[in-house]
MIMINU-693527 format. One record per residue (C-alpha): x, y, z; residue number from 1. Coordinates in steps of 0.5 Angstrom, whole numbers. Example, Ala and Ser with C-alpha at 12.3 -4.5 7.8 and 13.67 -1.06 7.14 Angstrom:
! MIMINU-693527
@X->25 | Y->-9 | Z->16 | i->1
@X->27 | Y->-2 | Z->14 | i->2
END
This chain:
! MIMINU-693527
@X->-242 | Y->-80 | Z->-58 | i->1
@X->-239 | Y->-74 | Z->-58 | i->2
@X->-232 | Y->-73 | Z->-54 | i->3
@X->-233 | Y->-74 | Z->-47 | i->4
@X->-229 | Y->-71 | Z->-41 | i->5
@X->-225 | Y->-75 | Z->-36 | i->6
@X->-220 | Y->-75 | Z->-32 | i->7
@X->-216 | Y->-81 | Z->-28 | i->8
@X->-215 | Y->-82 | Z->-21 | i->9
@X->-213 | Y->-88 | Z->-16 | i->10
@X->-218 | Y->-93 | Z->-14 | i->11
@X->-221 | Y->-94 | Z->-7 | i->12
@X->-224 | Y->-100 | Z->-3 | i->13
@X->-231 | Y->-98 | Z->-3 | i->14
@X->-230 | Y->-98 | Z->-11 | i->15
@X->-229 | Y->-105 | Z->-12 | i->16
@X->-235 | Y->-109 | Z->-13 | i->17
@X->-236 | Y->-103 | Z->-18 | i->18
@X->-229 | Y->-104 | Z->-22 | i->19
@X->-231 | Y->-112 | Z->-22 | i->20
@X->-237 | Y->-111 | Z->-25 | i->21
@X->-234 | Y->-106 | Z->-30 | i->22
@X->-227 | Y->-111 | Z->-31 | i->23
@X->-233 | Y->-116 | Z->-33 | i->24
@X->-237 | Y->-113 | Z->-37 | i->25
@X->-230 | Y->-110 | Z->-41 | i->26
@X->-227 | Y->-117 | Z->-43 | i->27
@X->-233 | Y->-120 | Z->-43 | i->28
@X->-235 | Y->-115 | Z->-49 | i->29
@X->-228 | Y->-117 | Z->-52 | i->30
@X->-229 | Y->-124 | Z->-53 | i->31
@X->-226 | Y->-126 | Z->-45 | i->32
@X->-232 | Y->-128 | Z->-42 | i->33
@X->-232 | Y->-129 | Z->-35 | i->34
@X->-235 | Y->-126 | Z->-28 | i->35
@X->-231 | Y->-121 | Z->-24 | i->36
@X->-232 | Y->-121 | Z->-16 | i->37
@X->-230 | Y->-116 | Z->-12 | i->38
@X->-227 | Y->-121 | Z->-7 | i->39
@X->-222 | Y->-124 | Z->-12 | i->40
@X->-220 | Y->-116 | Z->-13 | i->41
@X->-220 | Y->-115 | Z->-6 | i->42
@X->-215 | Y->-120 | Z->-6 | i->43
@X->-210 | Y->-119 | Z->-11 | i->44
@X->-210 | Y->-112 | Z->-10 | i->45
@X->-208 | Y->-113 | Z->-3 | i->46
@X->-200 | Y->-115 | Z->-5 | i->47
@X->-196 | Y->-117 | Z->-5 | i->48
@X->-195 | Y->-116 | Z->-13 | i->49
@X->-200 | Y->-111 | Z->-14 | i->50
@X->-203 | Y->-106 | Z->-9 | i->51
@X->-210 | Y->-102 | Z->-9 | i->52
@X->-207 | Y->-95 | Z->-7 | i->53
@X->-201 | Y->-95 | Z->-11 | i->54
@X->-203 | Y->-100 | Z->-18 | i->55
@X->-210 | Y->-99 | Z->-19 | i->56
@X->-213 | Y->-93 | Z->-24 | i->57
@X->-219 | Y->-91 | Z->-25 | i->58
@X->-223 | Y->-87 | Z->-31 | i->59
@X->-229 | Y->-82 | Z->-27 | i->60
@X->-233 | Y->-79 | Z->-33 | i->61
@X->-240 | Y->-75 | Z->-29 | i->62
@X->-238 | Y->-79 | Z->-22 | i->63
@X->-238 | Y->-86 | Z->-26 | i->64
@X->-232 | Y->-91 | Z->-28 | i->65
@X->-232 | Y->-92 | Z->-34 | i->66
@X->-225 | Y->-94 | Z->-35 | i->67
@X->-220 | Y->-98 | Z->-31 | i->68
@X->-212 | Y->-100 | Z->-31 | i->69
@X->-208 | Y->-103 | Z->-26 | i->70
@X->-201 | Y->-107 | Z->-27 | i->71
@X->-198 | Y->-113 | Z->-24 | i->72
@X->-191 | Y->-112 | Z->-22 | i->73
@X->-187 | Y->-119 | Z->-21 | i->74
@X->-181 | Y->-117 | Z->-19 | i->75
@X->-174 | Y->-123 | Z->-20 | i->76
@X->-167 | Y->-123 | Z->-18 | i->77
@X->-166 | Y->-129 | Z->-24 | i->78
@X->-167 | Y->-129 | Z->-32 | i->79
@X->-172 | Y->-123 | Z->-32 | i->80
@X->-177 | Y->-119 | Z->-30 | i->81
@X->-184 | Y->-117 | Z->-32 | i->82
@X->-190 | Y->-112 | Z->-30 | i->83
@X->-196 | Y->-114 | Z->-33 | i->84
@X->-201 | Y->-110 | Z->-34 | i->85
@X->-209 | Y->-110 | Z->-35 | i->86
@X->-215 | Y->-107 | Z->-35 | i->87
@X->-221 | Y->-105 | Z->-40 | i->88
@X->-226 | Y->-99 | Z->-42 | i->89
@X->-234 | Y->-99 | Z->-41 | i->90
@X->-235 | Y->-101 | Z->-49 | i->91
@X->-241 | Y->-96 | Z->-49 | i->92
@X->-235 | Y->-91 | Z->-48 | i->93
@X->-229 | Y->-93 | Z->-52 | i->94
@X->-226 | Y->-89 | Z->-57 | i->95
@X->-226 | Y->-82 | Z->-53 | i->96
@X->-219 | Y->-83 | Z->-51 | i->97
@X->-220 | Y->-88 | Z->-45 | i->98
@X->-216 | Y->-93 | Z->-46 | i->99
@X->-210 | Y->-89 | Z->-50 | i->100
@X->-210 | Y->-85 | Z->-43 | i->101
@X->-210 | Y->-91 | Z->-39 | i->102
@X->-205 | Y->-95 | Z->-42 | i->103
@X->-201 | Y->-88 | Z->-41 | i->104
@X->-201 | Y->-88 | Z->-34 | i->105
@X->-200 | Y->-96 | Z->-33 | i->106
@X->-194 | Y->-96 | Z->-38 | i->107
@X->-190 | Y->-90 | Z->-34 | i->108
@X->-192 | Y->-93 | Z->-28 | i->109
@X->-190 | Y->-101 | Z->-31 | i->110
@X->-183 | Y->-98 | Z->-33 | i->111
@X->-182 | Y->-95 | Z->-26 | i->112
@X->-184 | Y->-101 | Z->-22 | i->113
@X->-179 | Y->-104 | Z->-26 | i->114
@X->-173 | Y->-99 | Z->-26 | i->115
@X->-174 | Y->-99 | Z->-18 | i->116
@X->-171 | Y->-106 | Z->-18 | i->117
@X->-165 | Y->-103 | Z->-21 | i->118
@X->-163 | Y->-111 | Z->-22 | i->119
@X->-158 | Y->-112 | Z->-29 | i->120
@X->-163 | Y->-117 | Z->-32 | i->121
@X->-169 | Y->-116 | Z->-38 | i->122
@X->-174 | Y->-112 | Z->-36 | i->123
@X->-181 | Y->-113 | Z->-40 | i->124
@X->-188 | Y->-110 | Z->-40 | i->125
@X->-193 | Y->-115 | Z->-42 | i->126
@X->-200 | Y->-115 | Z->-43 | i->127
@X->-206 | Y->-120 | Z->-46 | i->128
@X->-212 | Y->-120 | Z->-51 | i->129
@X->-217 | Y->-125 | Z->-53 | i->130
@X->-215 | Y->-128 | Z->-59 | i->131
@X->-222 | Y->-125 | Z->-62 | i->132
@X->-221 | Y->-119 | Z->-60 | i->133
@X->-220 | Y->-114 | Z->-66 | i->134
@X->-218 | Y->-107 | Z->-63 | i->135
@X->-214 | Y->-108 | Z->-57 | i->136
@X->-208 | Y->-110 | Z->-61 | i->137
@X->-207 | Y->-104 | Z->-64 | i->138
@X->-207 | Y->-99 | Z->-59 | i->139
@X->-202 | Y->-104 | Z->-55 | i->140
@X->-198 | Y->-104 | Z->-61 | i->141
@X->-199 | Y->-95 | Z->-60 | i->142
@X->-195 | Y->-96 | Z->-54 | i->143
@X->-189 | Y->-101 | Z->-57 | i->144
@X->-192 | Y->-107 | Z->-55 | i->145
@X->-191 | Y->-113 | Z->-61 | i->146
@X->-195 | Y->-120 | Z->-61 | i->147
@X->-190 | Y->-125 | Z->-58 | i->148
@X->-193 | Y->-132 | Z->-55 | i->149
@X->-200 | Y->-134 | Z->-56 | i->150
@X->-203 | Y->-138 | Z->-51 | i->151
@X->-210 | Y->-143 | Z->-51 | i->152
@X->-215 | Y->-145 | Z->-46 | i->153
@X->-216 | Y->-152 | Z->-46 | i->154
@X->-223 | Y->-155 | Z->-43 | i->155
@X->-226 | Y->-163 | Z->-43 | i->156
@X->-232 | Y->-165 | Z->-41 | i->157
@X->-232 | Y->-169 | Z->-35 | i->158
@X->-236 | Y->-175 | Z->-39 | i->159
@X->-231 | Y->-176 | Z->-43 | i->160
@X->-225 | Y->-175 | Z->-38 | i->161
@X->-219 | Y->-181 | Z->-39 | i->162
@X->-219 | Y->-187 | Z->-32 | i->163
@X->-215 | Y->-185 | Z->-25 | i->164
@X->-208 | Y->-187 | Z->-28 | i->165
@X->-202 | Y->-187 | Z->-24 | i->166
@X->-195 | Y->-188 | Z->-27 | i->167
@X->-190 | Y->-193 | Z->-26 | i->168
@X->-185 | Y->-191 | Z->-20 | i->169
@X->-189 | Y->-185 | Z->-17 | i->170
@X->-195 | Y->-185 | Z->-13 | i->171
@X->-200 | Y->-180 | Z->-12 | i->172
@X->-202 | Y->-176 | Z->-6 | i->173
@X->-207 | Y->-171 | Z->-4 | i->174
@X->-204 | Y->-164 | Z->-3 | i->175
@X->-201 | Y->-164 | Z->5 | i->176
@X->-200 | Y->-155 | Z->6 | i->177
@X->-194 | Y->-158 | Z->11 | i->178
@X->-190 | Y->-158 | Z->5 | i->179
@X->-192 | Y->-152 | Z->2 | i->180
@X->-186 | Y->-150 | Z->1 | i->181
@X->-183 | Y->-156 | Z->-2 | i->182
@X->-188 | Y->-155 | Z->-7 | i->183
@X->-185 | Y->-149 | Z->-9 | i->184
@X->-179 | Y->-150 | Z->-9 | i->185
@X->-181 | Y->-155 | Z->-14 | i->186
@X->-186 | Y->-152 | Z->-19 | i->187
@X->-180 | Y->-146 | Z->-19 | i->188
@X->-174 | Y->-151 | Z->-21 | i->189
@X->-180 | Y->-155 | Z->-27 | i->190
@X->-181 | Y->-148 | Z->-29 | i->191
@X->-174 | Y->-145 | Z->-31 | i->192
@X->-175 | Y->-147 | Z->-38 | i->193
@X->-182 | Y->-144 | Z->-39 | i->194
@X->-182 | Y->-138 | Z->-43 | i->195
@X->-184 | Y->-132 | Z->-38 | i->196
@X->-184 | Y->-135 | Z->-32 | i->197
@X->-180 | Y->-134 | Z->-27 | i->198
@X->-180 | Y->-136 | Z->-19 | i->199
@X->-185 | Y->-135 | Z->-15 | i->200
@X->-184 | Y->-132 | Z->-8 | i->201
@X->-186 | Y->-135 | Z->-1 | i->202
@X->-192 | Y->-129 | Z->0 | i->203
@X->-194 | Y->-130 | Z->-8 | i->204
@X->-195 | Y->-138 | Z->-6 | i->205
@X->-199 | Y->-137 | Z->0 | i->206
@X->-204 | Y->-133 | Z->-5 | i->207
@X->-203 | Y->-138 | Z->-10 | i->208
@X->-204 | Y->-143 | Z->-6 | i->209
@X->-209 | Y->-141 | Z->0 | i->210
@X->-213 | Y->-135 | Z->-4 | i->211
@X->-221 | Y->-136 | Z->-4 | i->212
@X->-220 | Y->-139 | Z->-11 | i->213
@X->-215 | Y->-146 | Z->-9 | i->214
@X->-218 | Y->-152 | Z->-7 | i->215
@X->-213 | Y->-156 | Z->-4 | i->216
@X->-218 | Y->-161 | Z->-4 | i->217
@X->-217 | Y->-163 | Z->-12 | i->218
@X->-210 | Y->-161 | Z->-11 | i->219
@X->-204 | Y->-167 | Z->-12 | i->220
@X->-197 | Y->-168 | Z->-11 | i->221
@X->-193 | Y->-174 | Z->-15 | i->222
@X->-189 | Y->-177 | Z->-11 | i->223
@X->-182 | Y->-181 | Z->-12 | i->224
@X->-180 | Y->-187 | Z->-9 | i->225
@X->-176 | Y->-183 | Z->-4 | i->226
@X->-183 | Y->-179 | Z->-2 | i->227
@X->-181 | Y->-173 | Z->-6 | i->228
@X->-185 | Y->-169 | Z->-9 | i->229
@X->-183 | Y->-169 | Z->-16 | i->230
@X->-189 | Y->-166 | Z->-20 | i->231
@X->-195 | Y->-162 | Z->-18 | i->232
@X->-202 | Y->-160 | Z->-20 | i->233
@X->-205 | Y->-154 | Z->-16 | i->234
@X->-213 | Y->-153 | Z->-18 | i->235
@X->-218 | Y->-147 | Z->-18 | i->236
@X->-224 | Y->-145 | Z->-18 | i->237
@X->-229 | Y->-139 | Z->-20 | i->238
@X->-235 | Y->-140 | Z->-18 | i->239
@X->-239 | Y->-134 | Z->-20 | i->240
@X->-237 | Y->-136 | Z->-28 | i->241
@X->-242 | Y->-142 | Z->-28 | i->242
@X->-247 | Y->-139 | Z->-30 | i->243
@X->-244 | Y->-134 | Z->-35 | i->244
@X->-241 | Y->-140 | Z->-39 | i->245
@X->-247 | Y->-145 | Z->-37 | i->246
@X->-241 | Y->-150 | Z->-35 | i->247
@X->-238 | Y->-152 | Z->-28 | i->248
@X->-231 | Y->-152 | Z->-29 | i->249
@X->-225 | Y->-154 | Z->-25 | i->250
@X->-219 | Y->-150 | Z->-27 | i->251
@X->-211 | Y->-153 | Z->-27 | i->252
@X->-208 | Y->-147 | Z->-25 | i->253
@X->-201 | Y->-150 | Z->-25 | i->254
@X->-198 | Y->-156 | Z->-27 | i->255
@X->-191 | Y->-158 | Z->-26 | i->256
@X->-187 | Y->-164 | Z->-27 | i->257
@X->-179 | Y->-164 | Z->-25 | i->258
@X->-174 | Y->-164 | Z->-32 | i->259
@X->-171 | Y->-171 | Z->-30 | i->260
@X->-178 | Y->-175 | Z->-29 | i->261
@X->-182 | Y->-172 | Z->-35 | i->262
@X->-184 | Y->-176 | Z->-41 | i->263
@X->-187 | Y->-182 | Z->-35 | i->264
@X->-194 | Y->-179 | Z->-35 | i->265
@X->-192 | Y->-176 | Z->-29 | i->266
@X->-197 | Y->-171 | Z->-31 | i->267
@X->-201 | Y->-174 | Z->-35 | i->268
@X->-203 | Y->-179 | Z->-27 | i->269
@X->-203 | Y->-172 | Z->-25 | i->270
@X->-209 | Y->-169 | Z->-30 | i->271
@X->-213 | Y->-176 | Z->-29 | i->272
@X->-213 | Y->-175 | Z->-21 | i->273
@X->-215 | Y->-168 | Z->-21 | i->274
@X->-221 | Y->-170 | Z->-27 | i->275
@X->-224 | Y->-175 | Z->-23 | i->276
@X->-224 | Y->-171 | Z->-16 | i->277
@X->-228 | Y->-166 | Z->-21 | i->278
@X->-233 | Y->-170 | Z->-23 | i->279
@X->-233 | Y->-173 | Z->-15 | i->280
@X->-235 | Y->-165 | Z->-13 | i->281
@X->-240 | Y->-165 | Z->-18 | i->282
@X->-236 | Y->-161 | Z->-23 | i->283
@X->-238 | Y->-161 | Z->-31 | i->284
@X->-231 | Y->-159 | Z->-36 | i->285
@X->-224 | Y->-159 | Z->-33 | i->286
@X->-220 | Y->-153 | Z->-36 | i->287
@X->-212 | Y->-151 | Z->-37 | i->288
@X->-208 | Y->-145 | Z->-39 | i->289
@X->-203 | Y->-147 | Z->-44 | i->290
@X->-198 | Y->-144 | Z->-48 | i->291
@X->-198 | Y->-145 | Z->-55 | i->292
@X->-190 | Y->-146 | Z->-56 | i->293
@X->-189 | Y->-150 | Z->-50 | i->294
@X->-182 | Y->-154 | Z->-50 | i->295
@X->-185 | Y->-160 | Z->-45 | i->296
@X->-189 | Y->-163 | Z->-50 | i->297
@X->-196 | Y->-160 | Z->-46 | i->298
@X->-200 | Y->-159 | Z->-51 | i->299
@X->-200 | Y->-166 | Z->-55 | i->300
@X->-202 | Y->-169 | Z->-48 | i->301
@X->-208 | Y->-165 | Z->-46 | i->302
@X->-211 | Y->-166 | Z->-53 | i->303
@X->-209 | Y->-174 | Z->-53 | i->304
@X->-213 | Y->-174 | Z->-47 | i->305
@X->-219 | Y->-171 | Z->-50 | i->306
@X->-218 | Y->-163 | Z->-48 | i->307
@X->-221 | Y->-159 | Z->-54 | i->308
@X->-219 | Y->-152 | Z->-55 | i->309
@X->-225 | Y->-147 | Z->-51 | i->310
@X->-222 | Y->-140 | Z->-53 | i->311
@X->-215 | Y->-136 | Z->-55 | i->312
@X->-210 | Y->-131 | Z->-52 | i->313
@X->-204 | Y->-126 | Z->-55 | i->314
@X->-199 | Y->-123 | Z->-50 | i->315
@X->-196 | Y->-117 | Z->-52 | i->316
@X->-189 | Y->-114 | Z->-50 | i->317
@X->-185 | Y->-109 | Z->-50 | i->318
@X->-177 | Y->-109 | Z->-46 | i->319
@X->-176 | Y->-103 | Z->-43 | i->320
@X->-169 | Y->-101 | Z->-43 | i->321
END
């Protein structure tokens, strides 16, 4: 294909099922196969990390998106603050400078957000790629982005999954939205010693927590002896994935155990309650994300439990001064 004119410019509402399909389509190619639904998008872009008049671009080349870009900002008083940034290029038109000028844009744009905060902390651009793709990589390390931490997605079929288990000392309760904001408090103090991860905000939970995706129902607390919540599974689910990936699966989308009760299978009961409220709603697979280089111990407990790896990703950083 000869070089093509394009320009770049903000993304509007009525464009959403439109950049859906393309997200879709882009990552897909690449390697991250999954099904972009405008609601989701509608969702995240309407804050409070990311807003559609402000962190969205588009590529139009003859009044067609062909590109899109748009940033993540996950602005912290505590241990560093990130701006994640994403987006993709329609593979037919790749390698006419599409991505190299959306990847301009949300790089200047990252920068910014993470500047305005004017706090004294590590500031960092970060971004991600399938572990199978072999492009992406060099056009972030153009922009001064490294290869920093590998993350696996971890999935089990749901014939195979271990029986209800329950830890010694603990019991386990459905998740109770009254206690909201115990269970942030919770998930932040248990992630202070997870490679990038800081606190998550109460507007960030309530979309965590109450977006289209949750299902509280096949959500979990652990509880003490005192009935405080000392461990959490929050699940998620994406139906419009099934039949691209041929599985109905119900994603661990956080799991969280406090330090001073880990290594009591806290999270393993967690794991094998969410599993079997999978199965009972007539889910095939269960999955989870996990960080390859994980201090607790996390990836040798879900493979103990018969999770395999399902697919790879590397995340790319650059600190920006």
């Amino acid at each position: 294909m000869s070089a093509i004119q394009f320009h770049l410019r903000q993304a509007s509402h009525s464009e959403l099922p439109e950049i859906a399909a393309l997200l879709s389509e882009g990552l897909s190619f690449d390697g991250l196969v999954f099904v972009q639904s405008a609601d989701e998008l509608e969702e995240e872009f309407g804050g409070p990390y990311c807003f559609l008049e402000h962190d969205v671009i588009v590529a139009e080349h003859e009044s067609r998106i062909i590109g899109v870009g748009y940033t993540i900002f996950l602005p912290s008083e505590t241990k560093e603050e990130r701006c994640y940034i994403f987006g993709t290029t329609k593979p037919e038109y790749r390698n006419n400078g599409v991505g190299t000028a959306v990847m301009q844009w949300a790089t200047e744009h990252g920068e910014l957000l993470l500047r305005s905060t004017n706090r004294n902390i590590p500031k960092y651009l970060r971004t991600d790629m399938s572990a199978t793709n072999s492009t992406a990589g060099s056009l972030f390390q153009y922009f001064k982005m490294n290869p920093v931490r590998w993350n696996d997605d971890l999935i089990i079929d749901l014939i195979n999954a271990p029986e209800v288990f329950i830890a010694p000392g603990y019991s386990i309760a459905p998740w109770d939205s009254s206690r909201d904001e115990e269970a942030r408090l919770t998930k932040n103090q248990a992630f202070t010693d997870h490679w990038g991860s800081t606190p998550t905000s109460e507007a960030g939970w309530e979309q965590l927590v109450h977006g289209s995706t949750a299902r509280l129902d096949q959500s979990f607390f652990a509880l003490d002896s005192n009935n405080n919540i000392v461990g959490l599974l929050l699940s998620h689910r994406y139906e419009s994935d099934d039949e691209v990936l041929g599985k109905r699966i119900g994603w661990i989308d956080k799991l969280a155990t406090l330090s001073e009760h880990r290594n009591k299978s806290v999270g393993k009961s967690l794991i094998t309650h969410a599993l079997a409220a999978y199965k009972r709603d007539g889910l095939t697979h269960g999955a989870l994300d996990v960080d390859t280089e994980n201090p607790t111990g996390a990836y040798d407990l879900y493979t103990s439990m018969g999770f395999s790896t399902f697919r790879g990703k590397v995340t790319y950083e650059r600190k920006v001064q």
